[in-house]
N, C-alpha and C positions, 0 to 999 in steps of 0.2 A: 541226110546221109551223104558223107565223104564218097567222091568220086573215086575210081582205083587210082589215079595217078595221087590222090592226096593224099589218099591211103599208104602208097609207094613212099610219097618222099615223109611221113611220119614215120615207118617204119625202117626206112636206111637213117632217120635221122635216130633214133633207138641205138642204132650200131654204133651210131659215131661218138655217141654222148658220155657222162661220164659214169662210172661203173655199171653194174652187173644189170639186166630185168629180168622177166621172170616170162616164159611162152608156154602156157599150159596149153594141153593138148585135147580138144573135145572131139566127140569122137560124131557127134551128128546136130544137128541144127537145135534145139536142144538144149542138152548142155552146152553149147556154144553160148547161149541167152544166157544160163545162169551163170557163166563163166564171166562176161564181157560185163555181167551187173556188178561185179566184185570189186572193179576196178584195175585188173587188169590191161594193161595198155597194146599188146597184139596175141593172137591163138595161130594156134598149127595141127592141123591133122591128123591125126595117127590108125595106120593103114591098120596097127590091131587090135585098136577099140573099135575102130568099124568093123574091121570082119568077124568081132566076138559077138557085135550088136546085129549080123548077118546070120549068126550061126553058122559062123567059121573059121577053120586056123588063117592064124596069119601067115599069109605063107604066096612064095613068086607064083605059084598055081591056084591060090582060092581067091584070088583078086584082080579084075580086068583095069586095064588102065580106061575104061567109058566109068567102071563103077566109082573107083577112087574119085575121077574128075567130077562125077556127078555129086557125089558127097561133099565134096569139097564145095562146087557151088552152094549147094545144102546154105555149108556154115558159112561161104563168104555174105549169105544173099539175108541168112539172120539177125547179123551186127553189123554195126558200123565200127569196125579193127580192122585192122592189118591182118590179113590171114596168108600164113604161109603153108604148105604141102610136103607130106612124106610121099614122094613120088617112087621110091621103093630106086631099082636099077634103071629108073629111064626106059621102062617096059618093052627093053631090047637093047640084044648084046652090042649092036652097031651103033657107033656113034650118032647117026640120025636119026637113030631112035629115041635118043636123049633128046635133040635139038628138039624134035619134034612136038615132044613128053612139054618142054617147057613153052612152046609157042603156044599149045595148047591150054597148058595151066594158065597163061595170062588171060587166054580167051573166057575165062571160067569166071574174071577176077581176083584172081591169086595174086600175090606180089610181092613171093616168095615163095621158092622148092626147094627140095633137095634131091641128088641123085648119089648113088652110093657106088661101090664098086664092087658085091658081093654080087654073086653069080646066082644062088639061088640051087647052085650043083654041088653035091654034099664032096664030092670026089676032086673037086678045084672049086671050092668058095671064093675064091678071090680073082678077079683079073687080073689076069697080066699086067705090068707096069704101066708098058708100053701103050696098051688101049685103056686103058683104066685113065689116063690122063688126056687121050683124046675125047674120048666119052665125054671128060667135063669140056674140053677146051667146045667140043660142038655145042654142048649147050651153052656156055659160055656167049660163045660165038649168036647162037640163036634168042639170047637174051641181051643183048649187048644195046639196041635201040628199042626195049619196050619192059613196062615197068614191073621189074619182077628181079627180087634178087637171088642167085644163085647158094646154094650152100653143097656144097660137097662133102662127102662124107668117105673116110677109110675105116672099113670094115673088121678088119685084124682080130680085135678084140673079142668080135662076138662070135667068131669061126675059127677059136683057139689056136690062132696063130698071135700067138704075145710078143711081139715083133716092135719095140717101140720105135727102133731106127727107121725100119720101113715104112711105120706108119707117119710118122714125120716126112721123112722123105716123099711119102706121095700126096701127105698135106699139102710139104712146098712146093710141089710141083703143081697142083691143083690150081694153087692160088697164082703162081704164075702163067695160067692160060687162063687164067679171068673169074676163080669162085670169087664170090663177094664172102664169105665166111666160111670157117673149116670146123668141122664136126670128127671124130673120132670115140664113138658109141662104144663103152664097154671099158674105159680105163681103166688099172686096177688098184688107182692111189692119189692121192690127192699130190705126191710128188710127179708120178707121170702126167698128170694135167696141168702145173707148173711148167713140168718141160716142154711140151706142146705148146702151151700158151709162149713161153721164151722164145721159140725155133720159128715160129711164126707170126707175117706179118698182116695177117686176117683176122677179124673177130672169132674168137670163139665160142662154139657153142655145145654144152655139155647135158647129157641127159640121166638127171637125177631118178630114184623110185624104179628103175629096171634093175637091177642087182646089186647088190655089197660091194663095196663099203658107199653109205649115202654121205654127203657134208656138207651143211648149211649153206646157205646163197652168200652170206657175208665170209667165208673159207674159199666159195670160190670163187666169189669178185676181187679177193685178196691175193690170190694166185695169177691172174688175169682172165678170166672167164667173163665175155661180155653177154652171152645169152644163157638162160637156163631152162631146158623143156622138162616135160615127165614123161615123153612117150605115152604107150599103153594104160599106166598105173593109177590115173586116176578111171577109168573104165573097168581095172579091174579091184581097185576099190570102191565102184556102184556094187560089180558083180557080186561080191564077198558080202556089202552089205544088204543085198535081196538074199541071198543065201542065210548069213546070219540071221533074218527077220522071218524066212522059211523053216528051221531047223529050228527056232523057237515058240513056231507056234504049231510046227509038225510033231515035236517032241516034247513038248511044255503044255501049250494049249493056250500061251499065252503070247499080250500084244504088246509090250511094253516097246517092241521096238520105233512104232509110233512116235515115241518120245522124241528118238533125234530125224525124224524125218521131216521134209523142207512143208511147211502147211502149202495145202490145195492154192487158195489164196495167194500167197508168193508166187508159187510157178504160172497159175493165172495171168499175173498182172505180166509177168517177162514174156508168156507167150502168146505176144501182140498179133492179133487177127489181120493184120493188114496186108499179108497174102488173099486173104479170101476173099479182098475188096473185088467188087467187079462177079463174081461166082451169081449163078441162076437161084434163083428162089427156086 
């Protein structure tokens, strides 16, 4: 098992290299194993595949930052990846909330998060300019000697404020108090993530499978896109397919869905007992 710090520098070295990879997102220890078997090279968390596998909305109030971080241990403590975190707002509106959010995450073994600038308030979703880029500059600032990379995120897109100027703007500004990569969730074209990628001099990172229009990993390592997550979407494609496998045999009577399901045996073999080493007879 890679230490966190070798974990760290394979995963800043991911950023630097040449085009696009791919950071799916598991949502608990878990699928994190069948994820990391596929040959995917780092994972990231996603605060609403957990809280669907909680029985609960994703949402700034059904999710504590003790739960996210504990989850997070979950998946970092199941593979040997680079595991980075959807830390949501830095679970408080002040900047040392943030700082704090990330000191903690490295404690976890994370080595890499993100903090956003969405308020979580239907009535001002967005921060202010002004503390929106403190916010990251604290975390910035509180990850700046310990291994964990920053990613910042402007929110616009998904709190219908279609603002491309602004969200650029607070990209750059982001990245000027220290995010190691910029995020901008909810694009509405494969030419606005072009121009994001242009306007800025951070890696980017775009999240394919949350809503329309989707476009191949090779479209958007072609634009400049160097990371590519799925968010939620593969969590709520387990959901849909327990659902589809219920509706067919609550309505049908029948089991074919069986057919694409991973055999007992496979999930087995990933899910190595060696937690339980040490456990009482």
């Amino acid at each position: 098992m890679r230490d966190q710090k070798a974990k760290f520098a394979a995963f800043k070295e991911l950023h630097e290299g040449e085009g696009a990879f791919v950071m799916p997102n598991p949502w608990d220890a878990g699928s994190a194993r069948v994820l990391a078997s596929l040959g995917f090279e780092a994972l990231a968390t996603t605060s609403a595949g957990y809280a669907f596998a909680k029985g609960k909305r994703d949402s700034f109030a059904g999710l504590s930052r003790r739960e996210i971080l504990e989850n997070a241990r979950e998946i970092v403590e199941a593979v040997d990846l680079p595991v980075s975190a959807d830390l949501e707002d830095g679970f408080g509106a002040a900047p040392e909330a943030c700082a704090e959010t990330m000191r903690l995450a490295a404690e976890v073994g994370l080595v890499g998060g993100s903090i956003e600038d969405a308020t979580g308030d239907p009535d001002a979703p967005i921060y202010d300019f002004d503390l929106a880029v403190e916010r990251v500059r604290a975390a910035a600032e509180a990850s700046a000697d310990l291994p964990i990379l920053l990613t910042a995120r402007a929110e616009n897109f998904l709190w219908g404020r279609d603002d491309l100027g602004d969200t650029i703007r607070r990209l750059q500004a982001f990245s000027e108090v220290g995010a190691d990569v910029l995020y901008a969730p909810g694009l509405p074209s494969l030419e606005a993530i072009r121009t994001v990628c242009a306007e800025v001099d951070k890696p980017v990172n775009v999240v394919m499978g949350l809503r329309p229009p989707f476009f191949p990993v090779a479209e958007l390592q072609a634009v400049g896109v160097k990371r590519v997550s799925v968010g939620g979407s593969f969590a709520r494609a387990a959901f849909g397919a327990v659902r589809r496998a219920a509706v067919e045999v609550l309505e049908v009577g029948t089991f074919s869905y069986t057919e694409d399901a991973m055999p007992g045996a496979e999930i087995a073999a990933l899910m190595a007992q060696d937690h339980l080493d040490g456990r009482d007879d």
